[in-house]
N, C-alpha and C positions, 0 to 999 in steps of 0.2 A: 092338423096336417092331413088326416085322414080327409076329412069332408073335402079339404082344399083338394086335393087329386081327385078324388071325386065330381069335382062341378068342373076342373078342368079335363074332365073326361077320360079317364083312367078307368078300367075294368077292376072290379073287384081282385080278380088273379093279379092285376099289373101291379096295383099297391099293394098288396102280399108279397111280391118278388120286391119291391123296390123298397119296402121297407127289410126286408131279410134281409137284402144287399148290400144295403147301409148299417145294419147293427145293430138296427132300434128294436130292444126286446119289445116282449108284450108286456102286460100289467105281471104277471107273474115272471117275468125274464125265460117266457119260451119264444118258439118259432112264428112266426106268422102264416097262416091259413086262409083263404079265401073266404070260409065260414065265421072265422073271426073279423075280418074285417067287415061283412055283411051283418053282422050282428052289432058291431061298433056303431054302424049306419043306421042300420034299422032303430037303434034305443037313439040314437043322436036326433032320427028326425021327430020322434017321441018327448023328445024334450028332457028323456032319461038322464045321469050323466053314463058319458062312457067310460067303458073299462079300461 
């Protein structure tokens, strides 16, 4: 979901608001962050899994 707003060109802050907005905890059932979703990115295009 994340990547997907991302390639449709969504700012890092956007999908941090858009997912708060909607409800969708994190992996730990906190807030969404800008530096969390950049880190979600950063290990995804790593081939990492995400959190």
């Amino acid at each position: 979901m994340i990547l997907d707003m991302k390639r449709a060109g969504a700012s890092i802050n956007e999908i941090a608001r858009r997912l708060n907005r909607d409800g969708i905890p994190t992996k730990k059932g906190g807030k969404w962050y800008a530096s969390t979703v950049s880190n979600i990115l950063r290990n995804s295009l790593h081939g990492k899994e995400a959190a």
